[in-house]
C-alpha positions, 0 to 999 in steps of 0.5 A, a space after each residue: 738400465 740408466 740412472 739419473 745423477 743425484 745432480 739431475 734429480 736435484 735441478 729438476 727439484 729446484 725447478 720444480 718447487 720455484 714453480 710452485 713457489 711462483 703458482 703461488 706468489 701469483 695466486 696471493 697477487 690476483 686474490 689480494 687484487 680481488 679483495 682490494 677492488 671488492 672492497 673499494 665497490 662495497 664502500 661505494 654508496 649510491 643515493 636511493 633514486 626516489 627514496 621512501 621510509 624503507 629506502 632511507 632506512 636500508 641506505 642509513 643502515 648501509 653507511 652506519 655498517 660500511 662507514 663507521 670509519 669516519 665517523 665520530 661517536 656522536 654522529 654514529 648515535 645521531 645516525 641511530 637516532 635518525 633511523 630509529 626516528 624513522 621507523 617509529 614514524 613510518 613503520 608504526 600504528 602512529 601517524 606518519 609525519 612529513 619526513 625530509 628523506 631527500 634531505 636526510 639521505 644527502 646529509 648522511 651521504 656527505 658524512 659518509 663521504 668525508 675523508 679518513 683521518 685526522 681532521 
């Protein structure tokens, strides 16, 4: 019966924990790759194509909860204000008035689209 060497058990230990080392290193780099293009599809925003009362108010939820980044305190309680507006108009007993959704919709857009960091 043949014994291996302590020198041969050692190099096959190195072999070895560099591999998981690098099974490991390569599964960090694809999840972080993962998360980061992840992210970057949920910041995209996409206008409701004909908007209604519910649209409109599922959108302005959308960017108050991905955008609050880039905006002030006094548009994040403007941006509340107009949704509340909206849902006492259309989702109560109260008539309904004449609401510009379109318009409302591409003025939060481009507050949600404006760049992050010092103006």
């Amino acid at each position: 019966m043949k014994l291996a060497g302590q020198f041969g058990n050692g190099l096959r230990n190195t072999v070895l924990v560099l591999l998981l080392i690098a099974a490991i290193v390569a599964a960090i780099v694809v999840l972080s790759r993962k998360k980061a293009i992840g992210s970057a599809a949920s910041l995209d925003l996409t206008a409701p194509a004909d908007p209604t009362p519910f649209s409109t108010v599922a959108f302005l939820r959308r960017i108050r909860a991905t955008h609050d980044l880039v905006m002030s305190d006094s548009e994040k309680a403007a941006l509340n204000k107009q949704i509340a507006e909206i849902e006492a108009a259309c989702f109560s007993r109260e008539p309904v008035k004449n609401m510009d959704f379109p318009g409302l919709i591409k003025k939060w857009l481009e507050v949600a689209r404006r760049p992050v960091g010092p103006a």
